[in-house]
N, C-alpha and C positions, 0 to 999 in steps of 0.2 A: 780469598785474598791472594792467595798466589796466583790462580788462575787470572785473575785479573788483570796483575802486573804485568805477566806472561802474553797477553794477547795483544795488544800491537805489534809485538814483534811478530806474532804465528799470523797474523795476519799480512806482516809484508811481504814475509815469506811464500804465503797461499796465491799472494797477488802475486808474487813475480813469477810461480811456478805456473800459475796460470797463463801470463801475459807470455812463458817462454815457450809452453807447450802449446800453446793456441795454432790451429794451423792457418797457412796462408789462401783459404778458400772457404766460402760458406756453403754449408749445404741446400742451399737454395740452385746455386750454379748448377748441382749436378753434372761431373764432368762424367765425357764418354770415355770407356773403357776400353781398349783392343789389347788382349791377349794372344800373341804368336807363339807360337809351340812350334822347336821342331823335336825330329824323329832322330833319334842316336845322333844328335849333334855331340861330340865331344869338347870339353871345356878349354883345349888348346885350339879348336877350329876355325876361330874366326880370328882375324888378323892383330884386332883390338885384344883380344887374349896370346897373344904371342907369336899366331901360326908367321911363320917367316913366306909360308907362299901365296896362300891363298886370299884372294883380293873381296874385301867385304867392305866395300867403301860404305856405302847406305847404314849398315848398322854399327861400323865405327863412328860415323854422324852421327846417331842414335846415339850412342855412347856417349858423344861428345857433347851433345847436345843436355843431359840429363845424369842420371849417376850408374857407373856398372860397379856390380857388385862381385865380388871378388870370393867370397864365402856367399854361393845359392845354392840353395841342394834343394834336389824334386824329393817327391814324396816317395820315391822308389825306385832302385836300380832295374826296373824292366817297366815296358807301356804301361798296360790296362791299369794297375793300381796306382801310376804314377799319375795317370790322368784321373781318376778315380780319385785319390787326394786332395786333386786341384782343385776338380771341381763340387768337394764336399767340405774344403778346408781340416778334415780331419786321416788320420793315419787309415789307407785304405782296408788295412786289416779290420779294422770297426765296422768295415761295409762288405766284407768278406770279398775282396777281391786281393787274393795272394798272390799272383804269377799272373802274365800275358794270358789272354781269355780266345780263346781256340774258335773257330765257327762252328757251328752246331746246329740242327735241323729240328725240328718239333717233334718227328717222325722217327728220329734218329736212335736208335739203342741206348740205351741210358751205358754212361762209362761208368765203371768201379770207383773212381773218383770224385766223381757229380758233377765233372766240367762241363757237359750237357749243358748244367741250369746256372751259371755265374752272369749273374747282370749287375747293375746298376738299381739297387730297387728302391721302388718307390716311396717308400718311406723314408729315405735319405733324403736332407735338406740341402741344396743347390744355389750353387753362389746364383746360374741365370736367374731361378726362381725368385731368390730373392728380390735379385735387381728387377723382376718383370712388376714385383710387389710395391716397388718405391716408383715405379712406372716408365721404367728403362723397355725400351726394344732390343729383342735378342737374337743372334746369328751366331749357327754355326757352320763355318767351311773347313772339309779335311777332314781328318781321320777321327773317328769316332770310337771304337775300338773298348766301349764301356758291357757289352753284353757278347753273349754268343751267338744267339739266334737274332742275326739281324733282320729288320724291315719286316719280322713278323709280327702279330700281333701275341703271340706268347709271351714276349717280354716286353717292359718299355722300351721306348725307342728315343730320340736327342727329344722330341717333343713332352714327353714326360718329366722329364729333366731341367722343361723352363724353358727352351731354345721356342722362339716364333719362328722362326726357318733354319731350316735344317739342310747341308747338304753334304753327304758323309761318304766313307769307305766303312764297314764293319770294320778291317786292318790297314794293309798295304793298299797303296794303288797298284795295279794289277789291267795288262800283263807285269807293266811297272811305268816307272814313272811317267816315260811317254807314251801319246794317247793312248788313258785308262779309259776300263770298258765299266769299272763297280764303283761308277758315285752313283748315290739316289738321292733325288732331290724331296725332300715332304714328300716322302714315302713312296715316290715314284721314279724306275730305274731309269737311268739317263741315256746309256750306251754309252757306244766310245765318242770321246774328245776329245779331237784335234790338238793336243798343246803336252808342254811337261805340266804334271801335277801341282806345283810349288804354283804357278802362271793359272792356272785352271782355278785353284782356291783360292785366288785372290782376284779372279774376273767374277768369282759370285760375289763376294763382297762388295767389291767396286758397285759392282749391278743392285746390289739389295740394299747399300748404301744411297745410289741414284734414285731408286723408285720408293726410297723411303723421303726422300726429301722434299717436301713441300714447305707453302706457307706457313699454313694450319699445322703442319707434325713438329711441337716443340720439344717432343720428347728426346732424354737422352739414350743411348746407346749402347748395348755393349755385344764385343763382335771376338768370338774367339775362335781366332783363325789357325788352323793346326797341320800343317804340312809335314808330308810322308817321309818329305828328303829330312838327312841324307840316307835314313836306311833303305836297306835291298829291298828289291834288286832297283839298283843303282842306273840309270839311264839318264843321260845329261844333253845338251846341247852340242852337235858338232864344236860349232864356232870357239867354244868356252873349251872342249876338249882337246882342239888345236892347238888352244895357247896352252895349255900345262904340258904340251907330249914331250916337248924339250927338256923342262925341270923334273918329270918326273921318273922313277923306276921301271914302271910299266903303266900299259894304257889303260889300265885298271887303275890306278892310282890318278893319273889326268882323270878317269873318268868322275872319283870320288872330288879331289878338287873341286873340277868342273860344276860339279852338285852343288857343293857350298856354295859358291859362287850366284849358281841360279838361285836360290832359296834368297840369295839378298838382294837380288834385282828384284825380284817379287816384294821381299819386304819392301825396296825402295819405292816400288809401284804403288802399294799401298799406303806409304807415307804420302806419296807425291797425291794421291787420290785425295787423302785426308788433306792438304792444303788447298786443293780446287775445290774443294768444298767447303772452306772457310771453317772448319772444325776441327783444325791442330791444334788452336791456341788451348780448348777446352776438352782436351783428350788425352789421357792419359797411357800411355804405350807402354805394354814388358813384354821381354823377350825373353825368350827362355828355349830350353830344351827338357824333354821329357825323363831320360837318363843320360848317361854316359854312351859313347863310342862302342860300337861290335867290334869285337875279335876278327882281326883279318883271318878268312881260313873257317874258321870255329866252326861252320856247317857247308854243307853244299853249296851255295847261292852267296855265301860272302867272301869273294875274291876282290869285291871292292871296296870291303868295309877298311878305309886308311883314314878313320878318324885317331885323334890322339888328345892324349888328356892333360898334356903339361909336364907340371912335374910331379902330379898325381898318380896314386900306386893303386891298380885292377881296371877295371871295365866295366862296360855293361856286366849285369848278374851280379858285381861282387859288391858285396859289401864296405869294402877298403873305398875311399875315396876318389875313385873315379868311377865310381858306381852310381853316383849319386848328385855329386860335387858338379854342378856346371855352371852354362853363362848366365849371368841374368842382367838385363839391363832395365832400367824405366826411365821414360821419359815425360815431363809433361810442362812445356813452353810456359815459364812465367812464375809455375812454383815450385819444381826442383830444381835446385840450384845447378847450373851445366858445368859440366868439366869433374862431377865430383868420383872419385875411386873410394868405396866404402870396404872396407873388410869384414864388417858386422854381418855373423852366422845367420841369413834369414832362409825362408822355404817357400816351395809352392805353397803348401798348408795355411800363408801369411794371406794368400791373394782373397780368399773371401771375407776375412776381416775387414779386410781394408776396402774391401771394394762396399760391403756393406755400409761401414762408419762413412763410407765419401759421398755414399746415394742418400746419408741423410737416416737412415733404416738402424733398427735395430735388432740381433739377434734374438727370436726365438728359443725360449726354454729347451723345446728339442733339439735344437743347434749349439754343439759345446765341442766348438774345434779346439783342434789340439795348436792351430796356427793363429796367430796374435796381430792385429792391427798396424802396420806400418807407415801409418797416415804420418803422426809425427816423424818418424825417422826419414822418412821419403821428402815432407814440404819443411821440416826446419831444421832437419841433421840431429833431432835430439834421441840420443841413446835409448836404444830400443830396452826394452825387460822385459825379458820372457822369463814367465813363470815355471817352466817345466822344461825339461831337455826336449831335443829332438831325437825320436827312437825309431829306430827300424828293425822291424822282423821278417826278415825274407828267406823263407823256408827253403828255398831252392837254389840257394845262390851255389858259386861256382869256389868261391874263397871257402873255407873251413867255416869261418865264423859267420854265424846266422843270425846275429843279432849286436845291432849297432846304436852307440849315440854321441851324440858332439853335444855337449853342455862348456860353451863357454869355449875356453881355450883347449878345450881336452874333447879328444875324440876316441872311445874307449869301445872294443869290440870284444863278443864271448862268443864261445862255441856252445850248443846244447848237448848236453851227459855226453861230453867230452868228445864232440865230435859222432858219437855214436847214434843220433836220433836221425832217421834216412831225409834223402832230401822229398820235400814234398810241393807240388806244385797246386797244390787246392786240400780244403781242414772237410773231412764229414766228420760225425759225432764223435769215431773212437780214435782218428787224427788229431781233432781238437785238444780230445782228452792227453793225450800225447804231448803235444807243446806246452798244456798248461801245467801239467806234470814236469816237464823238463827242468833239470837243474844248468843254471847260469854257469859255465867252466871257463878253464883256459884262457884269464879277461887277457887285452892287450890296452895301455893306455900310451896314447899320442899327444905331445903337441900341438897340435894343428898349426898355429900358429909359426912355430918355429921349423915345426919338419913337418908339410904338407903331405911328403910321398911317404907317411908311415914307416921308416927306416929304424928308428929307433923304438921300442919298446921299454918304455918306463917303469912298467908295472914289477913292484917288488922296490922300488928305489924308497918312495918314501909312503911309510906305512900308514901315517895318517891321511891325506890325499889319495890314496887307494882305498884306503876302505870307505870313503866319503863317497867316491866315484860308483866301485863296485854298488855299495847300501841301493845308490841312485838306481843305476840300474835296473838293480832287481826288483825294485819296488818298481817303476815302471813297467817291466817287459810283465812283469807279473799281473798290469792292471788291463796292460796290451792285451793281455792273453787271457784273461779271463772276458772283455769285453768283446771279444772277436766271434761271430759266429761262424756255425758248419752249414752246409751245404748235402740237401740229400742226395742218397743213391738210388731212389727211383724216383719219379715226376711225381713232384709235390702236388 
């Protein structure tokens, strides 16, 4: 009898939570996907994020045209894992990719570390793959950067990963950005090419977009385009390097400008490509960057690293939020509302949810990302909930503390046995044993919200909210770390 009374009301209620979460597209449309990546973009870099000089008219449109987000964080303050995140949806560490993944030879001496054998393997489940399963066409242009021994056959290669074409760097463009000599297209070396890099990845798109389109090909799409710029070595367009010599320090610093700059003419290219071809209305665009900004100086070859992060506190490698913290934008003409500025804490880890739930598709038992569906919050603004913090374990970072998380408005960081656990740039079996042994130390908790550049430390102020936070933590890092695999020391 109660129950009875009780059910019209839970039922107006289910009807309206339905009728509010419903999104504004069916999965029958299946919209096309482009994913843009760059390389150490920093989160103050583009004009629509505050940079006072640097001119990105194309992806402030983007911007404006759709929603930036304000709180994006990649899956890792350095490349390989952070791309490795993207494109598994889950915390790289689960796929055993620690740290930026080195080139390495079939032939080559096995290292004490096993960086020799770090790939992309194939038993990981793949945002492409999926989408190729719901009957999307797949591209990849740009840096690749998922194994060590590339374009051999010892390890998989973008082809194994879901990609129907492929056209890659193992890392950098190289000698750099202008005319690079190391793309290889499906499996075959290209040579050098005439153009900057940024220009070059986005004329195989255009092109593999062109030759895909016929009457008969109604398939949709998904194209994830990943540019070198702005990291080193830094090489720009005269033209673009002229205008900045005025406003800036040194030519080194015009030259970094300059980069940004070209990297959005490219994007605006391939915007502009997507409208001649009558397929912006139903495509869905995000921008992003891989991590945070290099340290100007920090090694040899970066005199022109003058990215900068705001009013975020570290860089590439740290931990602290400019490690991690950058731009993100999406776009998509019709169902994300334009003009919007979201502050809601989302991640690369979010893109294969989402891209899954939009193709219609459903996740796979062996697919249990740690990143969550953004369909509702992207086409009708409604509040995201994420079930679990966002955590990071970056063995090698440059900041003290090696393990981070943002849950909610708190962004709470520890050291491991105090600082005392070495830095490590890849886990074999008695390393592993090591991290998951480690004790959580030293926590720091933040604000985020109120003090983005980590200035204040909270932790110690109020004992209930600390200990809630820490508990969090550790039960995470602890589930991090025991779920992470090692990596042998001699060829498996």
């Amino acid at each position: 009898m109660h129950v009875s009374l009780h059910l019209p009301h839970q039922l107006i209620l289910l009807t309206a939570f339905l009728v509010a979460t419903s999104p504004a597209f069916s999965p029958a449309d299946q919209p096309n996907i482009v994913v843009i990546l760059c390389d150490d973009l920093g989160f103050g870099d583009l004009a629509c994020y505050g940079h006072p000089l640097i001119r990105t008219p194309h992806l402030d449109r983007l911007a404006e045209q759709g929603v930036r987000f304000t709180n994006f964080y990649s899956a890792a303050p350095v490349c390989s894992p952070s791309r490795v995140g993207l494109l598994t949806g889950r915390s790289p560490n689960r796929a055993g990719v620690y740290d930026w993944i080195p080139p390495a030879s079939a032939d080559q001496p096995p290292r004490p570390d096993g960086r020799n054998f770090v790939h992309l393997r194939k038993e990981e489940v793949t945002l492409p793959a999926l989408l190729k399963q719901q009957g999307y066409d797949t591209c990849l242009s740009g840096k690749w950067h998922c194994n060590s021994q590339f374009n051999t056959v010892g390890q998989p290669q973008p082809d194994a990963a879901g990609f129907d074409h492929w056209f890659a760097t193992q890392n950098n463009a190289a000698p750099s950005h202008r005319n690079p000599s190391n793309f290889v297209r499906n499996g075959r070396a290209v040579g050098e090419i005439d153009g900057f890099s940024c220009q070059v990845v986005v004329d195989e798109v255009i092109g593999w977009l062109d030759t895909r389109k016929t009457e008969s090909n109604k398939r949709p799409f998904f194209a994830y385009v990943a540019f070198h710029e702005p990291h080193e070595p830094v090489a720009s367009p005269e033209d673009l390097v002229e205008q900045y010599r005025a406003m800036s320090f040194t030519d080194d610093q015009a030259q970094y400008f300059a980069n940004v700059e070209n990297l959005d003419r490219a994007a605006g290219r391939l915007l502009d490509a997507l409208e001649r071809l009558n397929v912006r209305k139903n495509t869905l665009v995000i921008f992003s960057s891989d991590n945070g900004p290099e340290t100007l100086n920090r090694y040899r070859r970066a005199s022109r690293s003058w990215g900068v992060t705001g009013p975020l506190r570290g860089m590439k490698l740290h931990t602290h939020d400019g490690g991690f913290h950058v731009a993100g934008i999406a776009s998509w003409p019709g169902v994300i509302t334009a003009g919007r500025v979201d502050d809601t804490p989302v991640s690369a880890l979010d893109l294969l949810p989402t891209a899954v739930e939009l193709a219609g598709g459903t996740l796979p038992e062996s697919c249990q990302p740690d990143g969550v569906s953004l369909v509702s919050l992207l086409c009708d603004g409604v509040a995201l909930k994420r079930t679990t913090p966002l955590v990071w374990a970056y063995y090698n970072g440059i900041n003290d503390a090696r393990v981070a998380m943002r849950h909610g408005q708190w962004k709470v960081l520890a050291r491991l046995n105090s600082g005392q656990l070495p830095r490590y740039s890849n886990l074999t079996a008695a390393r592993l044993l090591e991290v998951q042994q480690a004790k959580l130390t030293d926590f720091e908790i933040y604000d985020a919200n109120e003090d983005p550049g980590e200035t204040r430390n909270l932790h110690g102020q109020v004992p209930e909210r600390d200990e809630e936070l820490v508990r969090l933590l550790q039960r995470e890092y602890s589930r991090l770390a025991k779920d992470s695999p090692a990596w042998p020391q001699q060829a498996p």
